[in-house]
N, C-alpha and C positions, 0 to 999 in steps of 0.2 A: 760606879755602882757594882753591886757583886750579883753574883749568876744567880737569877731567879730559877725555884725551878718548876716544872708547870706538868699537870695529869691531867693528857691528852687521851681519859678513856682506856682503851686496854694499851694503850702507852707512854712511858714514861720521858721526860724529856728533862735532863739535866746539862749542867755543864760538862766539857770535857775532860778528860781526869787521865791522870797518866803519877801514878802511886803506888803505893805497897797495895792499897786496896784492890784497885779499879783500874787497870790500863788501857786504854782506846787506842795506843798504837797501832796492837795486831788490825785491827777491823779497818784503822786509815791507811794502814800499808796495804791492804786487800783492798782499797778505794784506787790504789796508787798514790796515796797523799803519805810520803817516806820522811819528809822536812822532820828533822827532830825535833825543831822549835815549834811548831807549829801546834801542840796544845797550851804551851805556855804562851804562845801569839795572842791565840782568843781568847786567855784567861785575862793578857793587859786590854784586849781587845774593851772587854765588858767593864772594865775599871776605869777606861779611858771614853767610853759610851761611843765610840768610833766603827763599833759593830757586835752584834748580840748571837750567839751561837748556842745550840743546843745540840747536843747527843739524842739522839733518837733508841731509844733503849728499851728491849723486852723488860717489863716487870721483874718479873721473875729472877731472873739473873741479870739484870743490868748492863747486857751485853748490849752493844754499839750495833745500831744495824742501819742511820743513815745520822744523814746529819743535816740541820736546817738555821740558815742564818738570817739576819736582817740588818742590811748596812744603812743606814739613818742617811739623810742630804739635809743639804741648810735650807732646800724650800720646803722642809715639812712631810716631804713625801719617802719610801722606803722603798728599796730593793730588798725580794727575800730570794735567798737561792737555796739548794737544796740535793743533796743524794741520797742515793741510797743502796746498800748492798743486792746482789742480782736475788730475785725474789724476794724482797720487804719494802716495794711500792708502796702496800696499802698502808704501812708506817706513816709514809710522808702523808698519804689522800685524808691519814685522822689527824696527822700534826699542824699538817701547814693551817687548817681554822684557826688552831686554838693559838699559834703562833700571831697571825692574824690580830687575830682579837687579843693580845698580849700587847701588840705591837703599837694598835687603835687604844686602846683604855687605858693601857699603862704608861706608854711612852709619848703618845699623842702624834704618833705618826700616821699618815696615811699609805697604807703598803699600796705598790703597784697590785693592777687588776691581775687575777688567777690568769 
């Protein structure tokens, strides 16, 4: 499957990108997440349906401010985890629904309780 992308309200939720465009390194290395690999991980990540991941991003400038996954199990039910840079909480408090409800209607998983 390829990276849905989903507007979660005053934010935007895409895949993570690491291009001549859009780089999310800076903002995972300010996580401590330095792996070089690691946005080409969850890009096979999403192709592979082995785990679903989103950039948690200002509108406006598409900058990286946490990031929120969901790793699928064979009984149906979903793990979501989640960061986020120090002050952009309220990121995750409007992502994680709508992640949620992505999770439930699109994928037919049932995510663990909040």
């Amino acid at each position: 499957m390829e990276a849905i992308e989903i507007n979660a309200g005053a934010w935007y939720l895409r895949a993570l990108r690491a291009d001549e465009r859009i780089d999310d390194r800076p903002a995972l290395a300010a996580n401590g997440i330095t792996d070089p690999e690691y946005v080409t991980r969850r890009r096979t990540q999403w192709a592979e349906e082995s785990r679903f991941s989103w950039a948690v991003c200002e509108p406006t400038t598409a900058e990286l401010v946490a990031e929120i996954g969901v790793t699928p199990r064979r009984d149906g039910t979903a793990e979501i985890e989640s960061w986020a840079l120090p002050g952009h909480r309220e990121a995750l408090d409007v992502a994680e629904p709508a992640v949620r409800r992505f999770a439930e209607g699109a994928l037919g998983l049932r995510p663990d309780p909040a």
